[in-house]
C-alpha angles and dihedrals in degrees: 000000000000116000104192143162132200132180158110139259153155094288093059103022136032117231097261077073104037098050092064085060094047110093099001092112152004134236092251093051091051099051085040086050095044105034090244116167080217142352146168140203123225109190131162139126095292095036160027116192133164116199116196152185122213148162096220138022119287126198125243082220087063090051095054093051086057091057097049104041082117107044122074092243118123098219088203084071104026119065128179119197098259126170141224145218131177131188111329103001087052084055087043095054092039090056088051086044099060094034091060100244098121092044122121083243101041110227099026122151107207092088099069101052077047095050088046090050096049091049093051090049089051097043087047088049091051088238089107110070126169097296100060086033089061086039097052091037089061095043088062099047087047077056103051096046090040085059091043102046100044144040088237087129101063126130126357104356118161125059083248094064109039082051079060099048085047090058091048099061085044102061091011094213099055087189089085101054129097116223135191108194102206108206129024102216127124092284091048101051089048090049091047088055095051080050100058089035097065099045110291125148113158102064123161121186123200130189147141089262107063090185090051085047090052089035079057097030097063101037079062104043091239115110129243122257119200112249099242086051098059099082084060084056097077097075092078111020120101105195119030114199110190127184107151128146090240111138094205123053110263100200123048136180088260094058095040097042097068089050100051084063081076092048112067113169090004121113124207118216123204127196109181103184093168138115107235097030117257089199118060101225090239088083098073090066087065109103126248084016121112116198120195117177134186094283095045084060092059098089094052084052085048086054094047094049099067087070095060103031102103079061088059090068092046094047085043093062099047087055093047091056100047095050087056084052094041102047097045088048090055080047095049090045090050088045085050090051092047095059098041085055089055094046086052090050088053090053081248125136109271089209086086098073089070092062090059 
């Protein structure tokens, strides 16, 4: 049995890369594509990722194809710089993975709620069987130690609220901004809360869902704006945060530029934290408009890491312990299988390879 992973981030690809991977396929049409026993999809702002189980090899070349059944890229001559990991070293970068350790902002916690979600949506799905179950169970349990044990989640550590930081060193008080939050998912709401945290009292929330925008809205003391009403918005806003699961960008360089007419000696300044963008990057050549997107955020996460970076080694050894316990326990249960096979084969009872 092959235990594999293959994927891109945002140590290998920018997010104009990664975003025509994000949403092209799920993790049942990829074990049904490319003939795997299980598989699962990751796939969030700073990654896509497809851990699988198979009998026999299967090409990276195979995976990508998967990704892309519903992009107009021929994989044979496009290729993205994806990775690969195989066996232990696949259990090893999955446990780095949900402990937060491979993350753009190293020690965030929004990837293991992600990675939990994605497992749910596979075993749902029926892609996910017993192999990845035990894999992604134990992911969870190396998390939640590694988060325990060490101080690896100091400071800013979610892409929420280094965006926030980043604002802040833009307009210094943050009290006297006005702010429209696009999007209420799980990265918004955590983003909401830096917001208010650090000062922030006009607060306006959009999303398709008007009832999940007041639902926000309200948790956070800002007030809920409709859907079709935020591009109005930007008349008088001074910071837009977007993190919505569009896949194509909802607000261009053509609907901005008549607004900005209304806004002399005021910047704009746009933080898309979303995969796909929200923002066409045609946007940052507007004057008086500053748009940061998820890779711009990476050197405030740089900063943000040397606080944290003598808790690397200590996360690093718990992992490392677990992959050596996890991967002898998988060895003992095919041995187990193995014997209980020969047993069969002798007319013997199989049961007896349990006492071994």
């Amino acid at each position: 049995m092959n235990l594999f992973c293959i994927g891109l981030s945002h140590h290998t690809a920018n997010v104009a890369t990664r975003e025509q991977f994000a949403g092209n396929a799920t993790a049942e049409s990829i074990a049904r594509l490319a003939g795997c026993a299980e598989a699962l999809l990751l796939t969030t702002c700073n990654r896509v990722e497809v851990y699988a189980v198979s009998d026999k090899r299967i090409s990276t070349d195979e995976i990508a194809r998967c990704l892309m059944a519903k992009t107009n890229h021929d994989p044979y001559n496009y290729a993205p710089p994806f990775y690969r990991y195989e066996d232990n070293k696949c259990v090893q970068h999955l446990f780095r993975v949900a402990s937060g350790l491979d993350s753009m902002v190293v020690g965030e916690s929004e990837i293991f709620g992600q990675a939990k979600k994605a497992y749910e949506s596979a075993r749902t799905s029926g892609a996910a069987g017993p192999y990845l179950h035990r894999l992604f169970q134990r992911a969870f349990r190396v998390a939640k130690q590694v988060r325990t044990h060490t101080d690896i989640a100091r400071g800013a550590v979610s892409v929420g609220s280094v965006a926030v930081e980043l604002a802040q060193r833009i307009f210094g008080k943050l009290s006297e901004c006005k702010v429209l939050v696009l999007g209420a998912g799980e990265t918004s709401e955590r983003t909401a809360r830096a917001l208010v945290s650090r000062g922030i009292t006009d607060l306006r929330v959009s999303n398709r869902s008007l009832d999940r925008a007041r639902e926000l809205a309200q948790d956070v003391g800002g007030r809920a704006v409709p859907f079709d009403d935020w591009v109005m918005q930007c008349r008088e806003i001074d910071i837009l945060l977007t993190s919505t699961a569009s896949e194509t960008p909802l607000l261009t360089s053509e609907i901005l530029a008549p607004m900005l007419w209304e806004r002399v000696d005021r910047p704009l300044f746009v933080i898309d934290i979303a995969v796909p963008r929200n923002v066409d990057p045609s946007v940052n050549e507007l004057e008086g408009v500053y748009l940061y997107d998820i890779d711009s955020i990476r050197s405030v996460a740089e900063q943000s890491l040397a606080l944290r970076r003598q808790q690397v080694a200590a996360a690093e050894a718990i992992i490392a312990d677990h992959v050596i316990e996890f991967v002898d326990s998988i060895s003992r249960g095919l041995n187990r299988l193995s014997q209980a096979a020969e047993y069969s084969s002798r007319g013997e009872n199989p049961l007896r390879a349990s006492e071994l």
